[in-house]
C-alpha positions in Angstrom: -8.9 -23.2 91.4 -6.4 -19.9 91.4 -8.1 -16.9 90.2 -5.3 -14.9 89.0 -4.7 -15.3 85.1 -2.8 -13.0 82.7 -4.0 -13.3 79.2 -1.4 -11.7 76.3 -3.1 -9.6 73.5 -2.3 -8.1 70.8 -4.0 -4.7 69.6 -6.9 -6.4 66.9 -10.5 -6.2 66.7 -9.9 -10.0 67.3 -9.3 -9.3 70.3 -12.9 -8.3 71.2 -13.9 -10.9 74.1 -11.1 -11.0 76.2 -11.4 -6.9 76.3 -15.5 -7.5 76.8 -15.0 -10.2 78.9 -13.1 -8.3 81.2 -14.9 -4.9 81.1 -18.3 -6.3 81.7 -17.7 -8.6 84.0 -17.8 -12.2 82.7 -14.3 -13.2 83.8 -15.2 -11.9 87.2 -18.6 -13.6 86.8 -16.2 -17.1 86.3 -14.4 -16.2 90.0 -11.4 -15.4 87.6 -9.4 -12.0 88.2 -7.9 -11.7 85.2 -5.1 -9.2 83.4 -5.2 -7.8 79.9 -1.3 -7.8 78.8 -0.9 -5.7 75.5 2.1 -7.1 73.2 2.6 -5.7 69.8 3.8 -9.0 67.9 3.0 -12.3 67.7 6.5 -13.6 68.5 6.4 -11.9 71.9 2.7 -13.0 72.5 4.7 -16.6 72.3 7.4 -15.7 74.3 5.6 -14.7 77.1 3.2 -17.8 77.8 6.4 -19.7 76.9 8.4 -18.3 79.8 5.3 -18.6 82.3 4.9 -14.3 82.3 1.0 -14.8 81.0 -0.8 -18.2 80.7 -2.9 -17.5 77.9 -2.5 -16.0 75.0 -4.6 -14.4 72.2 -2.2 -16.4 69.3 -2.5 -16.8 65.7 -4.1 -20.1 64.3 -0.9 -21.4 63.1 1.3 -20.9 65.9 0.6 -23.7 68.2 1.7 -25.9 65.2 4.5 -24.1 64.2 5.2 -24.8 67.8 5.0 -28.5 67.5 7.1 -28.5 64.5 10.1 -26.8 66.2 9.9 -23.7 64.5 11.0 -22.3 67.7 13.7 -24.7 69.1 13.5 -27.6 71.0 12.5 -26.4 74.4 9.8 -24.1 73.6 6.8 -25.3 75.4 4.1 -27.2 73.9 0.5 -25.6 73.3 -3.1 -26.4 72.7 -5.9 -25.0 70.8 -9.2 -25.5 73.2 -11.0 -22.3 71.7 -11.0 -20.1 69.5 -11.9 -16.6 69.5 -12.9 -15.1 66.3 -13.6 -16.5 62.4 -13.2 -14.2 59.4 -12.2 -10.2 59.6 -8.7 -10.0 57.7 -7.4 -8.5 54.6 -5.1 -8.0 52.0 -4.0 -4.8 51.4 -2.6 -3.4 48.7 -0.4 0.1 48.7 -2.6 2.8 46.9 -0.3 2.8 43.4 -2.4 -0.3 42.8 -5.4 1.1 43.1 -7.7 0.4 39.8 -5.3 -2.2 38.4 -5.9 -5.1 40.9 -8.7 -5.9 42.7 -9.8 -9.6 43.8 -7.1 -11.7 41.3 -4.1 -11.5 41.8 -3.2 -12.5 38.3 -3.6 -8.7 37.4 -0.1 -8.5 39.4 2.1 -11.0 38.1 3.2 -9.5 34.8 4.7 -6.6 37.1 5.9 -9.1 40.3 7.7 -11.2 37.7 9.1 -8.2 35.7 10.6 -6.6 39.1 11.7 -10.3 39.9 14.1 -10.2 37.0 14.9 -7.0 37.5 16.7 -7.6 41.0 14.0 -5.4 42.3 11.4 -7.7 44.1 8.1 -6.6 44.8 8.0 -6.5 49.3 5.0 -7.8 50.7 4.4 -8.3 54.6 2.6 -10.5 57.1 2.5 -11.0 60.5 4.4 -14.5 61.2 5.8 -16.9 58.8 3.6 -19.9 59.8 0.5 -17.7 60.9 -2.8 -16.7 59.3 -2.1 -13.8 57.7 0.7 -15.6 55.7 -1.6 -18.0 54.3 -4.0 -15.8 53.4 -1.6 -13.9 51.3 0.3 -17.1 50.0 -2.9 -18.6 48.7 -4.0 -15.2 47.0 -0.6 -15.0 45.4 -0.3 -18.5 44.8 -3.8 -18.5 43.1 -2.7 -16.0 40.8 0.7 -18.0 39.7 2.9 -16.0 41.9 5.2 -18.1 44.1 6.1 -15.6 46.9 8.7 -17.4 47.7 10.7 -17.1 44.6 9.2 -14.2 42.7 8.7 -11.5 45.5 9.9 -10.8 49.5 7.6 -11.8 51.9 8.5 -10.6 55.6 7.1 -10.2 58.8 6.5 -6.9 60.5 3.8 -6.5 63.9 0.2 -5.5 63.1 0.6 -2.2 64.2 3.6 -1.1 62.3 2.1 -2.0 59.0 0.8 1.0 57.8 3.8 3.1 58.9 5.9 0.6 56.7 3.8 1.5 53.8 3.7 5.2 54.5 7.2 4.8 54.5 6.8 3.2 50.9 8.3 0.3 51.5 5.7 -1.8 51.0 3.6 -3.3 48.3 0.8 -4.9 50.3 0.5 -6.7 53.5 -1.9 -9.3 55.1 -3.3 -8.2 58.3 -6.2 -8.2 60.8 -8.4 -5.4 61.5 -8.1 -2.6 62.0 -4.7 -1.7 60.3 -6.4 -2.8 56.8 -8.9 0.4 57.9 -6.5 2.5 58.6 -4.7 2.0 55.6 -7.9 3.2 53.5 -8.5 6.3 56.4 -4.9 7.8 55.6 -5.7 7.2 51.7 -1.9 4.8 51.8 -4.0 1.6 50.2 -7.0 -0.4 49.8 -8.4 -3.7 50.9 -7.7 -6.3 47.4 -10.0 -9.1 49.3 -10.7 -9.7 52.4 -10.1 -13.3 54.1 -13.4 -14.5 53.8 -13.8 -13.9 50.7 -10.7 -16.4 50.4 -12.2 -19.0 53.1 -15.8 -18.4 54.3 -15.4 -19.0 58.1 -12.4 -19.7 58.3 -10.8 -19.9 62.1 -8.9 -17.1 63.1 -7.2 -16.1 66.4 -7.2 -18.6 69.2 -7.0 -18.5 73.3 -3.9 -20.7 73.9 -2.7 -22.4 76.8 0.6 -24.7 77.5 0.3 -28.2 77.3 1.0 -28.4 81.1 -1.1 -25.2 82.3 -4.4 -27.3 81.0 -3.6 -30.4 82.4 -1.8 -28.4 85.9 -5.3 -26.0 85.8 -8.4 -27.1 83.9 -11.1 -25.8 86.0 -9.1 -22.4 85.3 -9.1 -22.6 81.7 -12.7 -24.1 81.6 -14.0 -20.9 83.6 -11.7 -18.6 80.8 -13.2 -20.3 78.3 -17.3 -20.1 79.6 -16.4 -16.2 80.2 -15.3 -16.1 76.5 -18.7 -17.6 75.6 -20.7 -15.2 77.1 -18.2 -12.3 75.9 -18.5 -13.5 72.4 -22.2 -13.7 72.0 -22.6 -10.4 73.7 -19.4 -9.2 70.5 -22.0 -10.7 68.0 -25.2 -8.7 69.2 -25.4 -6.1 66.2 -27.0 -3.5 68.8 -23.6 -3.7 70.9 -21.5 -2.8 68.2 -21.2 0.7 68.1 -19.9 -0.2 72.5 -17.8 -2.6 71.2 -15.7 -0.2 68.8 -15.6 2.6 71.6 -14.1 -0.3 73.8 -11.8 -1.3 71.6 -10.1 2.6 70.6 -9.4 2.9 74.0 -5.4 3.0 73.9 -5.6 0.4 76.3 -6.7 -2.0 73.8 -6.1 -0.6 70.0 -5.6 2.7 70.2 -7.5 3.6 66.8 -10.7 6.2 66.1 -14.2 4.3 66.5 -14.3 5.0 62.5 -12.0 2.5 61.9 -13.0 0.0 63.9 -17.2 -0.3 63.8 -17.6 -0.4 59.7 -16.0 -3.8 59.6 -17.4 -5.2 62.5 -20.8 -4.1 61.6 -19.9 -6.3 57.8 -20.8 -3.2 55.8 -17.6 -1.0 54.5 -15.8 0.7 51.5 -12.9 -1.2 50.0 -11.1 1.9 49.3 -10.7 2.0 46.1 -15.0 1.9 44.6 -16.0 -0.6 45.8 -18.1 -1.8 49.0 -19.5 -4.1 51.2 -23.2 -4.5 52.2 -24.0 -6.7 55.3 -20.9 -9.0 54.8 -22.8 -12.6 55.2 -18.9 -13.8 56.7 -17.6 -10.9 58.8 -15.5 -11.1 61.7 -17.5 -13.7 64.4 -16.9 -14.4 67.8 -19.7 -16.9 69.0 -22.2 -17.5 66.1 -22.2 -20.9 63.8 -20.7 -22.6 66.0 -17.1 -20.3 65.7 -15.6 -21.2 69.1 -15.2 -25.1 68.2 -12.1 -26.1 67.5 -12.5 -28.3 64.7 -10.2 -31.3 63.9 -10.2 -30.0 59.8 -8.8 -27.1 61.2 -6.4 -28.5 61.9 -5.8 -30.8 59.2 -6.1 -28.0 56.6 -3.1 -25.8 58.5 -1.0 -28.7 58.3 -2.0 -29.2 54.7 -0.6 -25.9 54.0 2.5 -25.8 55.9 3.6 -29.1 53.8 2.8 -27.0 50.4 5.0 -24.6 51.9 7.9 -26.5 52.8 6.7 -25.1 56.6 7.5 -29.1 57.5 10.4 -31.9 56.9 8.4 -34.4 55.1 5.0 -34.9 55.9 3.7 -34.5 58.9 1.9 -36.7 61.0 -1.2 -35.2 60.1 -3.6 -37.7 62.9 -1.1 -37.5 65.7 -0.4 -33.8 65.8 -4.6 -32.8 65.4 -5.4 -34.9 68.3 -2.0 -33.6 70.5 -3.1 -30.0 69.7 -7.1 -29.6 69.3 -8.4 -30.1 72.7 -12.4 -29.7 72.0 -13.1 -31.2 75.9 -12.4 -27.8 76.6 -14.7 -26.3 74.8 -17.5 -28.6 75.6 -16.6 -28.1 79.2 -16.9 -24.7 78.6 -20.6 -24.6 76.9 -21.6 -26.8 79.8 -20.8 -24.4 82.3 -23.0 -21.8 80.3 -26.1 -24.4 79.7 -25.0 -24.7 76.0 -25.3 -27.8 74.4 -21.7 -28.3 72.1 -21.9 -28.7 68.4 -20.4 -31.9 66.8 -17.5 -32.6 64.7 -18.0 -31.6 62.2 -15.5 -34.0 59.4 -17.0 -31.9 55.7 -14.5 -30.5 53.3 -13.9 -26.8 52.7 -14.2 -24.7 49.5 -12.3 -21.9 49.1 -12.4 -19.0 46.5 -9.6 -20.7 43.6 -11.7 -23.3 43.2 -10.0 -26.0 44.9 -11.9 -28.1 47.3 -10.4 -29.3 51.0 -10.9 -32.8 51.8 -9.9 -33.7 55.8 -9.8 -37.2 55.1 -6.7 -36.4 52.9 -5.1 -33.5 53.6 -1.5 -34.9 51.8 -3.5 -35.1 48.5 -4.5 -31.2 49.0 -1.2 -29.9 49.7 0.6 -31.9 46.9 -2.9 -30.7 44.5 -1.6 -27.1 44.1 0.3 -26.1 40.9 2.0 -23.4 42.8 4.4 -24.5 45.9 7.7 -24.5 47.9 7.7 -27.8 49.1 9.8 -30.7 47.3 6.9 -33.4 46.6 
């Protein structure tokens, strides 16, 4: 089994494990020498596992998928999903201007959105990759409140840490974004936190360790060590009593390069929204190893897929079954909870509420993304 492995990152408190399982030992632990390599976008995160400079990567839900789809040309390397990292612990944020006139609906911003529209003057609203996390998030928050952001508004993609210097700039409305740039935000008084993302999807997966198709099946004692390393790292992220080391970790420049004040309030799952109102012992804040947070679920899956159909992210519909099996790779992870003495959890096959009501069903995801009054794609 080679021992060298250079993992991609990107500066998040999502990125917790790999920086705790490298710092206190659990990839060494594995017999695995691993490298931390910071990247400040998503799209360059890709780039380098694609062209074999890193072979993992700390990736956005979505992008494995968007992968599959040929969102990134022909040739771009296939990639699997055997863990994933973190669950819940993004935001919206709107800029301060907003601040007592919109809160959790986004109906309260439509008459304005719609007014600018016509105007020739759209409302600008960022996230971090068109098919990624962060994009749904802020599509379904829109959406939810009858704005279509992709004819009533501009939605674009900027890096997570260049956010808030894009709306201290003023050229932004709102963004969608991990931790800790939603934070920051609130610290520099630019905005405020509208909702977070589990308040849109309780437990909802997040950021995932991904591999190429043909480093898993080249190296899968490698990425099963990775992934039992991970294990350990993330129950050690969960332990409330090693949070306050966790956010010192993690504002080392090395990693995030923010004050500790920024980070440990919404990792501990109690913080200010900026704008009143507050957060006591968030039941769904960001998770690393507990409920079960690490398996990659098949509905997962199914739901992502769901929404790139609504929003005309595929041509047609996709081959919902086919792709889910090609992509989720929960041997993996199984492996990986073996090698720690942890029995797996099961597939689990029940739907998913979410916060507009509407229910998600993984036994028909085409029903769901055709259910929504508000969409892109051409039914």
């Amino acid at each position: 089994m080679p021992t060298a492995l250079k993992i991609s990152f990107l500066p998040l408190t999502d990125c917790a494990p790999l920086v705790v399982a490298l710092e206190r030992g659990f990839f060494k632990q594995a017999g695995l020498d691993v490298t931390l390599d910071r990247t400040t976008s998503w799209s360059a995160a890709r780039e380098r596992l694609d062209c074999g400079a890193c072979q993992a990567a700390h990736l956005l839900f979505g992008l494995p998928f968007a992968t599959a789809l040929g969102h990134f040309g022909p040739k771009a390397r296939p990639l699997v999903i055997p863990w994933i990292l973190s669950r819940n612990g993004q935001a919206i944020t709107l800029a301060a201007k907003y601040r007592g006139r919109v809160t959790t609906d986004a109906k309260a911003l439509a008459k304005e959105i719609f007014q600018r529209r016509d105007a020739g003057r759209p409302a600008v609203f960022a996230m971090t990759l068109a098919p990624g996390t962060h994009a749904l998030w802020l599509r379904s928050w829109l959406a939810a409140g009858g704005i279509n952001p992709d004819h009533d508004l501009a939605l674009i993609t900027i890096p997570p840490p260049h956010m808030v210097t894009n709306l201290r700039q003023g050229q932004l409305d709102g963004f969608s974004v991990g931790e800790p740039w939603n934070a920051r935000a609130i610290a520099e008084d630019l905005g405020y936190t509208a909702i977070t993302s589990q308040q849109i999807w309780p437990d909802h997966p997040e950021k995932i360790l991904a591999f190429t198709a043909a480093f898993t099946a080249a190296q899968p004692a490698t990425v099963t060590a990775a992934l039992a390393a991970l294990h350990l790292a993330g129950q050690w992220c969960d332990e409330p009593t090693n949070h306050a080391e966790l956010a010192a970790m993690l504002s080392s420049p090395n990693y995030i390069g923010c004050p500790v004040e920024q980070i440990l309030p919404r990792l501990t799952g109690t913080f200010e929204f900026g704008d009143g109102r507050s957060m006591t012992n968030d039941a769904h804040a960001v998770n690393f190893s507990r409920r079960d947070a690490n398996n990659p679920q098949p509905r997962y899956a199914l739901w992502w897929l769901s929404q790139m159909r609504r929003w005309a992210m595929t041509f047609g519909a996709p081959d919902y079954a086919a792709l889910t099996a090609r992509l989720m790779r929960p041997e993996f992870y199984a492996a990986a909870l073996a090698q720690t003495g942890t029995a797996p959890g099961p597939v689990n096959h029940a739907p998913e509420k979410f916060f507009d009501g509407t229910t998600f069903d993984p036994a028909d995801p085409e029903t769901f993304a055709r259910a929504h009054p508000v969409h892109t794609a051409r039914f």
